[in-house]
N, C-alpha and C positions, 0 to 999 in steps of 0.2 A: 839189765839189757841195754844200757847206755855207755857211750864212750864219746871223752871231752872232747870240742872241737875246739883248739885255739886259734885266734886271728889277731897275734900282735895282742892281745893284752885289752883287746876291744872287748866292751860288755857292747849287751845285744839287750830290749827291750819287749816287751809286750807289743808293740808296734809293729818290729821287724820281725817277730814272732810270726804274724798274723798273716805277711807275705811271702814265705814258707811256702814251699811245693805241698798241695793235700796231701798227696800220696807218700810225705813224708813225716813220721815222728820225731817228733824234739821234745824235749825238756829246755828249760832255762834254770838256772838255778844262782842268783845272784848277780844276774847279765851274764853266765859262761850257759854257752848250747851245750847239750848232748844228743846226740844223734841215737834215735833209740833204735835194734833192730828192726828188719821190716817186718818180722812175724813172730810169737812166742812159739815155745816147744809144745809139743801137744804132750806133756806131761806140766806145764806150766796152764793150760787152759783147761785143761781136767780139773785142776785143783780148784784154779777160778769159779769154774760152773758150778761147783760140787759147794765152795761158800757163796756164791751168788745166790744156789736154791737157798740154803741155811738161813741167812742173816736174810732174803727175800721175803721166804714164807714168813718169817717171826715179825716182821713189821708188815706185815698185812692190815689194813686197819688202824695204823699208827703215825704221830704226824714227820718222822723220819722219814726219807728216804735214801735208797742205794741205789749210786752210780759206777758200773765198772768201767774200766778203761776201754777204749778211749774216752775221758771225759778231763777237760782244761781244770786244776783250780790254782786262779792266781792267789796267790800271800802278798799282802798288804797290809802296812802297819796303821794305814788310814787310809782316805779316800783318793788316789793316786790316777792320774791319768795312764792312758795305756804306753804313753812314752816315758812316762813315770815310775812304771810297773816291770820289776828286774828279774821274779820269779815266778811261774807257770809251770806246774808238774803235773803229771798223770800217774795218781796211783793206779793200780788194780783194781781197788774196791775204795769208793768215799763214801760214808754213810751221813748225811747232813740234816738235822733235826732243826734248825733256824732256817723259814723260808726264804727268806730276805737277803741270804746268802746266794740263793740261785738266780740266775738270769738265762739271757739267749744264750751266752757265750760257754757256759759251766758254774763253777764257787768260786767267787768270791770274799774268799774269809777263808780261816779253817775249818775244814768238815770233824767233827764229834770222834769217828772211827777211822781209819785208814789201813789198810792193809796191802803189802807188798809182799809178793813173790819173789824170791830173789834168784837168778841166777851165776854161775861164776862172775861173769862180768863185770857185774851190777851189786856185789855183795858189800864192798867197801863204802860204794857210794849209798845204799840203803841202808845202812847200818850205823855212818860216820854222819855224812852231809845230809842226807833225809833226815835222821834222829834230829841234829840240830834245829832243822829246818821247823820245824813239825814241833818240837819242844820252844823252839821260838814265836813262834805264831798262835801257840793254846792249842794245839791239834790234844782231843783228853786220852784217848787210847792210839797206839801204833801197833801192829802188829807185823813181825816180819816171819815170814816160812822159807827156811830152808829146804828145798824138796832133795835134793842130795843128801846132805845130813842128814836129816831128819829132825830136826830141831827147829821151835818155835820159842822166837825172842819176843815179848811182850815188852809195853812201857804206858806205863798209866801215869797220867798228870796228878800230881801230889795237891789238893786245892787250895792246900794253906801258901803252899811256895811259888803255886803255877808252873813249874815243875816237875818232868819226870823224874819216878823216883827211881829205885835202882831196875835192871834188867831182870826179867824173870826168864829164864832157861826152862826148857819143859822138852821130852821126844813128843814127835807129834803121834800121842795117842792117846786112849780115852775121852773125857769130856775138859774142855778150856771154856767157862764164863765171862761174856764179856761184859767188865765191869760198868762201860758206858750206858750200856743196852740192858737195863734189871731183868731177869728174867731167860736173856738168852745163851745158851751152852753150846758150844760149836764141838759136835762130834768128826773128833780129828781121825778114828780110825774110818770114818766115812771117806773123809777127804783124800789123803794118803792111799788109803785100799781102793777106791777110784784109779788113782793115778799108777800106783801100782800091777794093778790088775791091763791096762794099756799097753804097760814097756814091760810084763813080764819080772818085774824084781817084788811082787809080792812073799811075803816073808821072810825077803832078805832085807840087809840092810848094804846100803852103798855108799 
């Protein structure tokens, strides 16, 4: 749901980040902005809510926590000033298990789980430039849902290599484990038949 904004080849910082209209979404991603829609599809927030209860309930009582978007986490390779500081993204869903990562502002570090919604838009960039991103910084699990396709790309950090290892392709149905998290199985026909059950395309595929 982002689209590049060039200016001459200028990178943009945590800094100029911050001076930003509220009422507008950005990503940064290497000092290049992306201007994020101003609202997801309500077949995009269905899904959301539908893994927000999921992965909510299951860390009840655990020292994890989930943040869905809107919420900042810069990537930093050390301890970086905010002028210093070149990428700030918003996934969908961060599940962050190190407290010490959280502040006023959002994460700081990489969050444990992450998970993205992708729409046409946003497919290339979620798939190409996030993977990296996220594979750079130790993010251990990625999750991307195609809600068109129907297809769910996984990638888990290998620990011997640091790491992802290869993509895991799945339709989004039945149950998917997430390997971060022992114990929790995200029921995808929940997810999907939510979202389904909204626009009407229940039992088809699109």
């Amino acid at each position: 749901m982002a689209q590049s904004v060039q200016h001459e080849n200028q990178k943009y910082t945590y800094a100029d980040y911050l001076t930003w209209p509220e009422d507008e979404r950005w990503e940064l991603i290497d000092g290049e902005p992306y201007c994020m829609s101003p609202a997801p599809t309500p077949r995009h927030q269905i899904i959301l809510v539908s893994l927000v209860l999921q992965v909510g309930n299951f860390l009840k009582g655990k020292p994890c926590q989930l943040f869905p978007a809107p919420f900042d986490v810069r990537f930093v390779e050390r301890d970086l000033s905010d002028q210093e500081t070149l990428t700030v993204v918003q996934p969908d869903i961060s599940v962050i298990c190190d407290p010490q990562k959280i502040d006023e502002r959002g994460c700081k570090g990489a969050p444990d789980f992450i998970v993205e919604i992708v729409s046409p838009s946003s497919v290339q960039r979620d798939l190409i430039k996030k993977t990296a991103l996220y594979e750079k910084y130790g993010v251990r699990e990625y999750w991307v849902i195609h809600p068109v396709d129907q297809i769910l790309t996984v990638y888990v950090q290998d620990e011997a290599t640091q790491k992802f290892g290869a993509a895991h392709l799945q339709v989004t149905q039945g149950r998917r484990a997430v390997a971060t998290l022992p114990g929790l199985e995200i029921n995808l026909d929940e997810v999907m038949g939510a979202s389904a059950q909204n626009d009407g395309t229940q039992g088809a595929v699109s």
